[in-house]
C-alpha positions in Angstrom: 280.2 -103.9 221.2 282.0 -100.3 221.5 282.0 -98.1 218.7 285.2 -96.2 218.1 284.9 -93.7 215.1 288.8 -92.5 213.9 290.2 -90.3 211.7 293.6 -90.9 209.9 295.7 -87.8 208.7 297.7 -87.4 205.9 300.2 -89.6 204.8 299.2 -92.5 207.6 299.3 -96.3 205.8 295.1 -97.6 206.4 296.6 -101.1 207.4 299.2 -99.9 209.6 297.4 -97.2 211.4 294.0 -99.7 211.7 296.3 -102.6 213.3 297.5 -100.3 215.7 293.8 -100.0 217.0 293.9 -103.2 218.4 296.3 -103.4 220.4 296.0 -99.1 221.6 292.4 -100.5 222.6 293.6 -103.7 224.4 290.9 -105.9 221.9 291.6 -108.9 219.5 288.3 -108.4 217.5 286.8 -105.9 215.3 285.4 -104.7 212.7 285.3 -101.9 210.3 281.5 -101.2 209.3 282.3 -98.4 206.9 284.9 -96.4 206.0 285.5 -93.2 203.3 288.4 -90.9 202.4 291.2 -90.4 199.9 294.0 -92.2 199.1 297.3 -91.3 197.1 298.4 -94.7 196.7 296.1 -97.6 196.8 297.0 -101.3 196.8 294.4 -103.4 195.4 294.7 -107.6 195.0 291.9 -108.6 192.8 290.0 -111.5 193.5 291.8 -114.6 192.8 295.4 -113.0 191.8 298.3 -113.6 194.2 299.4 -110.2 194.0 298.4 -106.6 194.4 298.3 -103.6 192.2 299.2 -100.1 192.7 297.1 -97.1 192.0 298.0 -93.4 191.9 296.5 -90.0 192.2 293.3 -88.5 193.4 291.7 -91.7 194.4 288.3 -91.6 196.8 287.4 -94.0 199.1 283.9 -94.7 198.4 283.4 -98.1 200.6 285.8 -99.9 203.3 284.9 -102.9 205.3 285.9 -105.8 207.1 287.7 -107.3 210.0 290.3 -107.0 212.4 292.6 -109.3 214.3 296.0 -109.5 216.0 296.8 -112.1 213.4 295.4 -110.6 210.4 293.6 -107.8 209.1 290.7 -108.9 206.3 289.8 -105.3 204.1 288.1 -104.6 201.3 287.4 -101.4 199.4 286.3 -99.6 196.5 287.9 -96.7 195.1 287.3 -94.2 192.4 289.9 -92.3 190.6 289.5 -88.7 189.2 287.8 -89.8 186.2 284.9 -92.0 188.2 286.4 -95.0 187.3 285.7 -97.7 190.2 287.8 -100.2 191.3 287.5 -102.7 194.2 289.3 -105.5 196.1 291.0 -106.7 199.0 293.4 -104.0 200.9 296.9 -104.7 200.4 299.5 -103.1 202.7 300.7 -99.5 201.1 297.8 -97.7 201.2 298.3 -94.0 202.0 296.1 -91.4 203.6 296.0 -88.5 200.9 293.6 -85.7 202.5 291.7 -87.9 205.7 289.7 -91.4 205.9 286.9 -91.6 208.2 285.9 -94.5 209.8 283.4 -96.3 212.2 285.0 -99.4 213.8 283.0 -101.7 216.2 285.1 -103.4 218.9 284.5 -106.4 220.4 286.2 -107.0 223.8 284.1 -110.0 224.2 285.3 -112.0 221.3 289.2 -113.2 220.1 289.5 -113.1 216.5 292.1 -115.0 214.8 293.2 -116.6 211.2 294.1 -120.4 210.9 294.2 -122.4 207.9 291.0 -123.9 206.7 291.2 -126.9 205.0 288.1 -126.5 202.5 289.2 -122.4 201.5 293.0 -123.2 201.5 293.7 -119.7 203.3 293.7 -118.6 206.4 290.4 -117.9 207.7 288.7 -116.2 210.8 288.0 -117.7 213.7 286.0 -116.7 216.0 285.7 -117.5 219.9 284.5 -116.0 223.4 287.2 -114.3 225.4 286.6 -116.2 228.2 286.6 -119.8 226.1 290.7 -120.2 225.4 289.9 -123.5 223.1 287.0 -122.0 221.7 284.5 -124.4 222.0 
């Protein structure tokens, strides 16, 4: 495992700027162990909905986790607007860097990550195999 802390700037999209990780670091497994920051726009699906909801203003990042892949990207977070109301779910594409976010990601050359259906969830879930294993037995 390498650790990789990162800073996003100002106007950067989390999802976008996180998938571009894996391929700037030549991996196809990681994970985010922790993450803080601001948001202007935050998109939030709530569990079980099929879409996401947007959120504006002065939002804070108060927890961000979860994995990465070439295939998919699995986030969740919890944000607080300027009033201290807290909100969490799973990251949707859209959000936007207001002042920075700060995170610790943990890369995993050693491993391929990757999302196929799974019969019993009905999504797409991870997978997880060695590198060195290409039918990941």
């Amino acid at each position: 495992m390498q650790t990789l802390p990162l800073r996003l700037n100002p106007g950067q999209d989390l999802r976008s700027a996180l998938e571009s990780v894996l391929a700037e670091h030549g991996v196809s497994a990681a994970f985010v162990l922790q993450g803080i920051g601001s948001l202007s726009v935050a998109q939030l699906r709530f569990a079980g909905a099929q879409q996401a909801i947007e959120f504006r203003g002065d939002l804070e990042i108060l927890t961000l986790a979860g994995s990465l892949s070439p295939d998919g990207i699995h986030l969740h977070m919890t944000i607080a607007d300027a009033e201290g109301r807290v909100l969490g779910g799973h990251v949707a594409p859209g959000c936007i860097v207001r002042t920075t976010v700060e995170l610790l990601l943990a890369l995993l050359p050693e491993h391929r990550f990757a999302r196929e259906p799974d019969p019993a969830s009905g999504f797409n879930e991870l997978v997880i195999r060695q590198q060195s294993d290409p039918d990941g037995v």
